[in-house]
C-alpha positions as CSV (number, residue, x, y, z in Angstrom):
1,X,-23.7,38.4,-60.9
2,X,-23.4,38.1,-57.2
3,X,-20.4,39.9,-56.9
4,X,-21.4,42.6,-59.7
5,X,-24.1,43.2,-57.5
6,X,-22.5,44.1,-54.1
7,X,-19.7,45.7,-56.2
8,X,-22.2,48.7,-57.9
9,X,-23.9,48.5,-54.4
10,X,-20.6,49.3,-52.8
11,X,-19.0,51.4,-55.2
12,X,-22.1,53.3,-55.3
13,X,-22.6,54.0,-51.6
14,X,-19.0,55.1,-51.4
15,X,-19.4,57.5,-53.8
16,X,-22.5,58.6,-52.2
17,X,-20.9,58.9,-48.7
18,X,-18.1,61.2,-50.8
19,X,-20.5,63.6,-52.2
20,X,-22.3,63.7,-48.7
21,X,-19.1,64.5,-47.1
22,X,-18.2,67.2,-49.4
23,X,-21.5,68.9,-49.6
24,X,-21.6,68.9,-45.8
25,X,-17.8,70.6,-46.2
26,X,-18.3,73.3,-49.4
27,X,-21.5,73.3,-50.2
28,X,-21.1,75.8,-52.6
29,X,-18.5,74.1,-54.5
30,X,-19.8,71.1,-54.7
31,X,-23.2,72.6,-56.3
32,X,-21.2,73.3,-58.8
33,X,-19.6,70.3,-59.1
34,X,-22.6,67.8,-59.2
35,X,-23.9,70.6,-61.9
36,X,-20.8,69.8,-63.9
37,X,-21.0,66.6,-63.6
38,X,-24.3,65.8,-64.8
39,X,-23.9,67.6,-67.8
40,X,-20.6,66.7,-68.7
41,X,-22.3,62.8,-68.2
42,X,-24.9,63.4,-71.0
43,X,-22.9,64.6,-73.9
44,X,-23.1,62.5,-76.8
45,X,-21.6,62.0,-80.0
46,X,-24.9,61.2,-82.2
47,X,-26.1,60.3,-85.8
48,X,-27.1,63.6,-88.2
49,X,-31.0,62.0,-87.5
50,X,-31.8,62.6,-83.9
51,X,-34.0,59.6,-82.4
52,X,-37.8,60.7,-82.1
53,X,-39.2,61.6,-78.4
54,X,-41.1,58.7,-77.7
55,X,-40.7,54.9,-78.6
56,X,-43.0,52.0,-78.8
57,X,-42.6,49.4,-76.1
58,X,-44.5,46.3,-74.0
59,X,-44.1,47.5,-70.1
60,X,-45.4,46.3,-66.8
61,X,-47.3,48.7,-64.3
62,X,-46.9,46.3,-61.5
63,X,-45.0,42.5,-60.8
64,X,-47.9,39.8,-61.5
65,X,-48.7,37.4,-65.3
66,X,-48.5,38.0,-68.4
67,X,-51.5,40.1,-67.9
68,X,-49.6,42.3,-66.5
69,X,-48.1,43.0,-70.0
70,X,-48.9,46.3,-71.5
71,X,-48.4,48.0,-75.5
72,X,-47.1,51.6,-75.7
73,X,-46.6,53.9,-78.0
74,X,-45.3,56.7,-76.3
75,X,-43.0,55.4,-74.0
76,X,-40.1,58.3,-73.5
77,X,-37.1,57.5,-75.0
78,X,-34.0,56.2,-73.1
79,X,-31.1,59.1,-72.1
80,X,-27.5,58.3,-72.0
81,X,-26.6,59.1,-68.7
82,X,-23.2,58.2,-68.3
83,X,-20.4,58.5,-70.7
84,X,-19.7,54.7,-71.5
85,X,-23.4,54.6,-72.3
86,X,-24.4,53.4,-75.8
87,X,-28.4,54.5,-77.6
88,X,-29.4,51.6,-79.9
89,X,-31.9,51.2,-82.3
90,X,-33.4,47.6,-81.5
91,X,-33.7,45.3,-84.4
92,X,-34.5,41.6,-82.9
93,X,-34.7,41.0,-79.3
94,X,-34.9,37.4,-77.5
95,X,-37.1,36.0,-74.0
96,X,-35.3,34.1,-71.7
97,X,-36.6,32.7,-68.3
98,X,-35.4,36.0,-66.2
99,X,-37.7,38.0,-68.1
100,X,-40.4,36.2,-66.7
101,X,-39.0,35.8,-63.1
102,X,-38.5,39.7,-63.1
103,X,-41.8,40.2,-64.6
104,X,-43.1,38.0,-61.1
105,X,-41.1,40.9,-59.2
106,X,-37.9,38.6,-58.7
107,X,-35.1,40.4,-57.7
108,X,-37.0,43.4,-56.8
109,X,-35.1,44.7,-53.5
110,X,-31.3,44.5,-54.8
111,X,-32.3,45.6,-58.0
112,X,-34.5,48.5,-56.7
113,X,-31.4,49.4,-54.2
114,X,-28.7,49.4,-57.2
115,X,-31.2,51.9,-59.5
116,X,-32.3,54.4,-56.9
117,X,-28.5,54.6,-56.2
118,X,-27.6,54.9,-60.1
119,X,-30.2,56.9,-60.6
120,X,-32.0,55.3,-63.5
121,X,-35.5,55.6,-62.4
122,X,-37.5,58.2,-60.0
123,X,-36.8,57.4,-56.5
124,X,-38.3,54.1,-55.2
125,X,-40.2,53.4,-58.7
126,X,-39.0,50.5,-60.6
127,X,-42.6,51.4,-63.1
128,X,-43.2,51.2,-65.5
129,X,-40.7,48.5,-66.3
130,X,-39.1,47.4,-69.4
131,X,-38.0,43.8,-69.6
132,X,-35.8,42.0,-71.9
133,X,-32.1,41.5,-71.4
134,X,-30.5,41.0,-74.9
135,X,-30.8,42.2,-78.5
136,X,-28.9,42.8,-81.8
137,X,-29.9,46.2,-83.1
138,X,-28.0,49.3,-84.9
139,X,-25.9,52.3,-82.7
140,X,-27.8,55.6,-82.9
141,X,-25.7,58.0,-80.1
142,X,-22.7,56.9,-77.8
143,X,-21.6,58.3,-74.5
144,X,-18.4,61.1,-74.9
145,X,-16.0,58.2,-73.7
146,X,-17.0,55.4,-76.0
147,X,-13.9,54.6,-77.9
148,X,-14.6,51.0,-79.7
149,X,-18.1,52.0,-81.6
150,X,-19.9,54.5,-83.4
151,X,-23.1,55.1,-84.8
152,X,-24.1,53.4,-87.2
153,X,-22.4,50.0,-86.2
154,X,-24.5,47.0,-85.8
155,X,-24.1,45.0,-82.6
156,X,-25.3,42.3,-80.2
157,X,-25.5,42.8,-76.6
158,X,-27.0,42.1,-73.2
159,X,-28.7,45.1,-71.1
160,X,-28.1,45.4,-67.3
161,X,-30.7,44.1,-65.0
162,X,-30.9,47.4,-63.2
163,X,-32.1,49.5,-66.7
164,X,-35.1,49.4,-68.6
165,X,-35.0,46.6,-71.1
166,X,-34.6,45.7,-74.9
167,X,-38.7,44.9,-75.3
168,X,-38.6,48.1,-76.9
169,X,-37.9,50.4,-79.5
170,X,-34.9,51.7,-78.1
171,X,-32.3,51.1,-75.2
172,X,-29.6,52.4,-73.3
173,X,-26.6,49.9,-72.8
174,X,-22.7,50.2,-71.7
175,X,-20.2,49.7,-74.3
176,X,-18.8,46.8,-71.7
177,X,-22.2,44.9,-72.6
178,X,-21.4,44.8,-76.7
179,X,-19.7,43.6,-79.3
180,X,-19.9,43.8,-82.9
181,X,-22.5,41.3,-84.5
182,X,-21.4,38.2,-86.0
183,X,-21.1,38.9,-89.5
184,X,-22.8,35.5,-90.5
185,X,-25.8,35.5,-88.8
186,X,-29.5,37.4,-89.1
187,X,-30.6,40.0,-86.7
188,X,-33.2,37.2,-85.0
189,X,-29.8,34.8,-85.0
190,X,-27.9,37.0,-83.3
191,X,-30.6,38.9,-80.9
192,X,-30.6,35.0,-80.0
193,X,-27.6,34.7,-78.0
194,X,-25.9,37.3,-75.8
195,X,-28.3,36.5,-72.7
196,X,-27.1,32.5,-72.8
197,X,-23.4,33.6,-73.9
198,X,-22.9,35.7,-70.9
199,X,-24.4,33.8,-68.6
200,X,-22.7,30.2,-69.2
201,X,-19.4,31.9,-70.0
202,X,-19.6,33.3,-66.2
203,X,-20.5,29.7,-65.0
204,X,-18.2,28.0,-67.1
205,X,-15.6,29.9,-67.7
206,X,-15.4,32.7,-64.7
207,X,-16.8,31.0,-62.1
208,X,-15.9,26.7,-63.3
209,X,-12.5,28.0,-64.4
210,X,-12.8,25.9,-68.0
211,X,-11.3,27.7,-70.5
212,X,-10.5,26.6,-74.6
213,X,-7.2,25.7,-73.9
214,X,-7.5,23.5,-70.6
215,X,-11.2,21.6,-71.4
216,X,-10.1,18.8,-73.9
217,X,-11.2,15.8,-72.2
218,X,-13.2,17.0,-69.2
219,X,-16.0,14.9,-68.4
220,X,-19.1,17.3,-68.4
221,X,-22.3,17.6,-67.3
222,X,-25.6,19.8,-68.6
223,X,-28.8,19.4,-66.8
224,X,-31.2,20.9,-69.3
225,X,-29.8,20.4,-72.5
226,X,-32.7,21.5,-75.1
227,X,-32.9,25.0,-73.5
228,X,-31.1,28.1,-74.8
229,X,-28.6,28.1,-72.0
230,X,-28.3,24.3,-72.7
231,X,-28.0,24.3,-76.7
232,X,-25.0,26.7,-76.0
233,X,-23.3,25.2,-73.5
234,X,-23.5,21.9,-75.1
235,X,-22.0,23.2,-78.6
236,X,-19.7,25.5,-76.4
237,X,-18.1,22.8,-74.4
238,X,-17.7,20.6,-77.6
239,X,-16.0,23.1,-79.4
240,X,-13.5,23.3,-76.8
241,X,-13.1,19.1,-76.9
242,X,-15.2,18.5,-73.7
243,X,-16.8,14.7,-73.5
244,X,-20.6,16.1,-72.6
245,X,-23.3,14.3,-71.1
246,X,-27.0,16.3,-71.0
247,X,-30.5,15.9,-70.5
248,X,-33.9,16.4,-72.2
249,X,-37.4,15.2,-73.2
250,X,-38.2,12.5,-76.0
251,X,-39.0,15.0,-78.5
252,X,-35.8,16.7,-77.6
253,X,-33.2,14.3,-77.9
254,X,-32.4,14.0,-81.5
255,X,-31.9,17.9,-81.7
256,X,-29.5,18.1,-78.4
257,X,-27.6,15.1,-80.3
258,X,-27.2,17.0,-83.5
259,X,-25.3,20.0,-81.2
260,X,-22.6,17.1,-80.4
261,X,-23.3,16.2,-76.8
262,X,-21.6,12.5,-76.3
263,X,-24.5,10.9,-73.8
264,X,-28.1,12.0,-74.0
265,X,-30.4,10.8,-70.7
266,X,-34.0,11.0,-71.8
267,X,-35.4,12.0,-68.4
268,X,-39.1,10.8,-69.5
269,X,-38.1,7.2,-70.3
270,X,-34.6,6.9,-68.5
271,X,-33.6,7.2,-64.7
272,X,-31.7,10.2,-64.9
273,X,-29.6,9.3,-61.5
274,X,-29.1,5.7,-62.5
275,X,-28.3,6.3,-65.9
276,X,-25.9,9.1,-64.4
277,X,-24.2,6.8,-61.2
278,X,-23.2,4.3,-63.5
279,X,-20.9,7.1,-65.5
280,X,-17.9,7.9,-64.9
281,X,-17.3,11.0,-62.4
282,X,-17.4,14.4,-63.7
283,X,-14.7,17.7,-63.7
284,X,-17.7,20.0,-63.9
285,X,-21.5,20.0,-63.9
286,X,-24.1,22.6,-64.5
287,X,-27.0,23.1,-63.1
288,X,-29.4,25.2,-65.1
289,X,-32.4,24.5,-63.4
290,X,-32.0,23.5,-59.5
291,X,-33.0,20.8,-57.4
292,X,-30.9,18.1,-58.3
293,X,-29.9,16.7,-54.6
294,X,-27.6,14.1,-55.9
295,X,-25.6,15.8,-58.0
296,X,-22.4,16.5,-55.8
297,X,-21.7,13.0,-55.9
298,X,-21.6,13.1,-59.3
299,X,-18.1,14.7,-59.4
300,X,-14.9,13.8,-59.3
301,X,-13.0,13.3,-55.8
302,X,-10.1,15.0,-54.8
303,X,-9.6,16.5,-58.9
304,X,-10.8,20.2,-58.0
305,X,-14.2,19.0,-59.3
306,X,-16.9,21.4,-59.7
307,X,-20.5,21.6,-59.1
308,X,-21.4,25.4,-60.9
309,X,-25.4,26.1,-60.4
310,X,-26.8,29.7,-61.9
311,X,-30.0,28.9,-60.1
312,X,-29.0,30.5,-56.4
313,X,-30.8,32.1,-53.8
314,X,-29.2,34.9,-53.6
315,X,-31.8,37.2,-55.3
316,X,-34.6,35.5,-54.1
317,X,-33.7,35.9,-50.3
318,X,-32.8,39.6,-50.8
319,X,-36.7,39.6,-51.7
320,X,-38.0,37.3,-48.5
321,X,-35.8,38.4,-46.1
322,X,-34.5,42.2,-46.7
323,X,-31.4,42.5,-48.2
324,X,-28.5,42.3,-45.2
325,X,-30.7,39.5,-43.8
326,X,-31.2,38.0,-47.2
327,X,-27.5,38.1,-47.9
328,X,-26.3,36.8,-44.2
329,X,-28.6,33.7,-45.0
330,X,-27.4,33.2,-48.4
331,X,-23.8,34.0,-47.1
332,X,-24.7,30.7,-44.9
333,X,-26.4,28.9,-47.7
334,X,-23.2,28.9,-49.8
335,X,-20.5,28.3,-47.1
336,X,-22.4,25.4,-45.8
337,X,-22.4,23.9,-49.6
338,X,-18.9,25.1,-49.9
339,X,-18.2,23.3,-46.5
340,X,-19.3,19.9,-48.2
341,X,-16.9,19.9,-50.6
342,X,-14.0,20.5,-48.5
343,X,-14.3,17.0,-47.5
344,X,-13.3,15.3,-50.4
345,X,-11.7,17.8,-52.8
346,X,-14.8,19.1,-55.1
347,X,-16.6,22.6,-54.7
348,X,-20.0,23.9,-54.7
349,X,-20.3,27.4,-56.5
350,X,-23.1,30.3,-57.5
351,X,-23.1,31.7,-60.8
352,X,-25.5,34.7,-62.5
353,X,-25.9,36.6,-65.9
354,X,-22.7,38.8,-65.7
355,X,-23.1,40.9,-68.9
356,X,-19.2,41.1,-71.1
357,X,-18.3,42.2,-74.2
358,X,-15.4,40.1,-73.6
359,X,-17.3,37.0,-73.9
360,X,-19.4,38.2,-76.5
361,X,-16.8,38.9,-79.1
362,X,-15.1,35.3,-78.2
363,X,-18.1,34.0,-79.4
364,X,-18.3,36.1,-82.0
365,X,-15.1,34.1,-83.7
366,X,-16.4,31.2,-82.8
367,X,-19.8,31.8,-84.4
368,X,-17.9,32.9,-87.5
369,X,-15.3,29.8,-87.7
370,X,-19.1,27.5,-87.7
371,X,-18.0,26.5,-84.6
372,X,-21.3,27.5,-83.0
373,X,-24.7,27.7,-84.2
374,X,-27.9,29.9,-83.2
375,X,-30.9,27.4,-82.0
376,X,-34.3,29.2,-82.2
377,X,-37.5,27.6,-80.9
378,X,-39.4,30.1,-82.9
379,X,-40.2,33.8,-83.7
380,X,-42.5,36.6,-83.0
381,X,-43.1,40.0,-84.5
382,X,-42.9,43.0,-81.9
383,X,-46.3,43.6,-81.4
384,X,-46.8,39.6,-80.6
385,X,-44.4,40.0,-77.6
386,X,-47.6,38.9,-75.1
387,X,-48.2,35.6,-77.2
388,X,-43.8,35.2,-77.0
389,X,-43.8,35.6,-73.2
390,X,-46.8,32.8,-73.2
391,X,-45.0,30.3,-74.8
392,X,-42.0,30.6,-73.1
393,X,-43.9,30.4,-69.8
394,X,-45.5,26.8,-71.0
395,X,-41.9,25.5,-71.1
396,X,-40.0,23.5,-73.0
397,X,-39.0,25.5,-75.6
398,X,-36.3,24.0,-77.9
399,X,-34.1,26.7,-78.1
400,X,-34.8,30.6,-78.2
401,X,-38.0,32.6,-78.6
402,X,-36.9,36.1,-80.5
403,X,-38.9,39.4,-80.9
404,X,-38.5,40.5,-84.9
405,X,-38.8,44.2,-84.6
406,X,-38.6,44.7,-88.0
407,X,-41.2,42.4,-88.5
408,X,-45.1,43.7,-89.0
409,X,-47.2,40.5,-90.0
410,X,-49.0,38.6,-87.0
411,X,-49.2,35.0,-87.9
């Protein structure tokens, strides 16, 4: 996500010092042209039944807890601004772990910079905020250069950081953040996934270089196995004939065994660097949740080894330090760690949510050969969304936590 980021950001601010230019040049002209081009962007190819003027939707006034958490029912509805941009009806919805990081305000001053430059929310106002980064749902309108989908199909995708989010009715997404939904599995099933799918396909695959026809046999290892991100990567890696090693809880362990993982370290009875020391060396480890010091020597030497962790500072310093200042010290951060590995022929590298349709639809065939199975911890109906992000705050949820839409009981 890292280089996403300072991509928009500097695609953005090249475009910006374009129009600048050519204002200051023809004024006139270019009136006309930033006119043109805002409604030429919002055309739409739509559905007979036009979506209503406001939606229902849980939002957050201000970064803080779960009481922060507010019920709508006449939130406006999302506008397709651009023409790649896709209007979906939400069926099923998931939480994952950024939802409640963002909620805390995480991620607030490179985000804030990327949507005041793309325009998706009054000027310096991130609020009221929408979270929720994933969904399956149904296509109500597409942008004039959507190619691949119409309305009507029914999807799965993940929902950029810098728009509002799927915790609601409706959303706005880019037809690079979809695919079709797996034809085998429920809206809740599917809604389950595309968060965890593009985030350890851009560790393990983008960023760890593993791909299905090169990972037979690599040694690998998944701190945080019982986890959404860990139940996938687990099944993932297996699937492509990876010899995986994870960890867990007691209560976890015969579940993360049934998704195939070859050596299970119960952290609460077992010491997890012992246990892991007297292995043998690893290709490729991830690091879901941080802090593990002793993991680099873990890997193999001099075997282009990699140590891939998605919990970086990269966000976090933009927030304590500014955002040059926060990337100069993160810039340090990684080529120090980089640095390290030079040594003896291993590498240290960052990895985000990155959202691809790509990855998505390779799933897709995977989840439709059986290869890979949904894991859900358990599920909420819409309006129940406060009590969802509560339990996946306690922790240790075995699996996903999905929001059923379509869903009106409260259990």
């Amino acid at each position: 996500m890292e280089a996403g980021l300072l991509t928009t950001m500097a695609r953005n601010l090249l475009l910006q010092s374009q129009i600048k230019y050519l204002c200051s040049s023809h004024p006139k002209s270019n009136i006309t042209f930033l006119k043109q081009s805002s409604k030429r962007w919002q055309h739409t190819r739509a559905e007979p039944r036009e979506s209503k003027g406001v939606m229902k939707a849980w939002q957050i006034r201000r970064y803080g807890g779960n009481e922060e958490l507010t019920w709508s029912e006449s939130v406006r509805v999302p506008r397709i601004l651009h023409p790649d941009d896709i209007l979906v009806s939400v069926n099923a919805a998931s939480l994952n772990m950024l939802d409640i990081r963002m909620r805390e305000g995480y991620g607030r001053a490179m985000l804030n910079a990327v949507r005041n430059k793309e325009r998706l929310h009054a000027p310096q106002s991130e609020f009221p905020l929408i979270l929720g980064r994933d969904f399956s749902g149904t296509i109500l309108k597409t942008g004039m250069k959507v190619k691949r989908f119409k309305s009507g199909d029914k999807i799965w995708g993940t929902v950029s950081p810098f728009r509002q989010g799927s915790h609601a009715e409706l959303t706005v997404t880019s037809e690079s953040h979809i695919s079709k939904i797996p034809t085998n599995l429920t809206d809740v099933e599917a809604a389950s996934l595309p968060y965890v799918v593009s985030t350890v396909m851009t560790a393990l695959c983008d960023v760890g270089e593993l791909k299905e026809n090169n990972t037979a046999s690599k040694r690998v290892l998944i701190y945080g196995g019982s986890g959404g991100i860990g139940t996938f990567a687990i099944q993932l890696m297996k699937a492509w004939g990876a010899i995986v090693t994870t960890t867990c809880s007691t209560d976890a362990v015969t579940m993360v065994s049934s998704l195939g993982a070859d050596h299970v370290i119960d952290y609460k009875t077992q010491n997890v660097q012992q246990e892991l020391m007297n292995m043998k060396g690893y290709d490729l480890i991830l690091d879901i949740h941080g802090g593990v010091d002793f993991s680099f020597d873990l890997l193999k030497k001099w075997n282009n080894s990699k140590f891939v962790t998605i919990k970086t500072p990269f966000l976090q310093n933009a927030d304590d330090y500014g955002i040059v200042p926060g990337l100069l010290r993160s810039g340090a951060s990684l080529t120090a760690n980089v640095l390290q590995g030079f040594k003896d022929g291993r590498s240290y590298r960052w990895a985000m949510f990155k959202p691809s349709s790509n990855h998505l639809l390779t799933v897709k065939k995977m989840i439709e050969r059986d290869e890979i199975r949904p894991v859900l911890d358990s599920e909420f109906s819409f309006k129940e969304a406060d009590k969802a992000y509560n339990k996946i705050e306690e922790g240790h949820a075995r699996g996903k936590i999905v929001l059923n839409m379509q869903r009106e009981d409260h259990p």
